[in-house]
N, C-alpha and C positions, 0 to 999 in steps of 0.2 A: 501491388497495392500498398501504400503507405500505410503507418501504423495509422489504426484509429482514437479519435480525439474520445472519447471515451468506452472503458474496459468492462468486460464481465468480468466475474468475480473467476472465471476459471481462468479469463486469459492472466489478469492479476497472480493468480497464484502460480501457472507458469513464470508467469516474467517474475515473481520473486523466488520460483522456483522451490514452495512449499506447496505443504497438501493446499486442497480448496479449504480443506477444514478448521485449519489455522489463519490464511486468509480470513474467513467470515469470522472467526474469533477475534481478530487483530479489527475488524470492522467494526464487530458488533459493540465491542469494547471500547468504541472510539480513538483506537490507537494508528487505525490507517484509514484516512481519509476518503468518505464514501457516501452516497446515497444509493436511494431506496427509489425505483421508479416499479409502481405498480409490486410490490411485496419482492422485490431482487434486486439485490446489491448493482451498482454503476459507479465507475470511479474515472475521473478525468487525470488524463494520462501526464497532463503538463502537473496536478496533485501529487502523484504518486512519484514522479521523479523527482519531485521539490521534498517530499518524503523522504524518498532514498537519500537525496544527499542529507540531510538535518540527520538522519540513523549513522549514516558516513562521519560526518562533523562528530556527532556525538561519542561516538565509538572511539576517534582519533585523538581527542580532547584528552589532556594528560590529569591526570587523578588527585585530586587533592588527600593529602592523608588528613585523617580525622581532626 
């Protein structure tokens, strides 16, 4: 079975491979991109990989000193 087009909040937190609890934190915070169907997190999987790479970029980006 293909991955599916959009994630629970647990599969999310496997595939970033942190607790759920951190997930729904990073959620609730509006720091990873999500919705709410019926009071439960849902996150669209082409979202979360366009995430990952902007956290990648960012990460990789060289540092400005002050």
């Amino acid at each position: 079975m293909p991955d599916p087009d959009v994630l629970t909040l647990r599969e999310v937190a496997a595939l970033l491979r942190v607790a759920e609890k951190t997930a729904y934190t990073l959620a609730q915070g509006g720091d990873l991109p999500g919705f709410k169907v019926g009071g439960q997190w849902r996150f669209r999987r082409a979202d979360i990989d366009a995430w990952i790479d902007a956290q990648t970029h960012r990460a990789a980006a060289p540092q400005k000193d002050g």
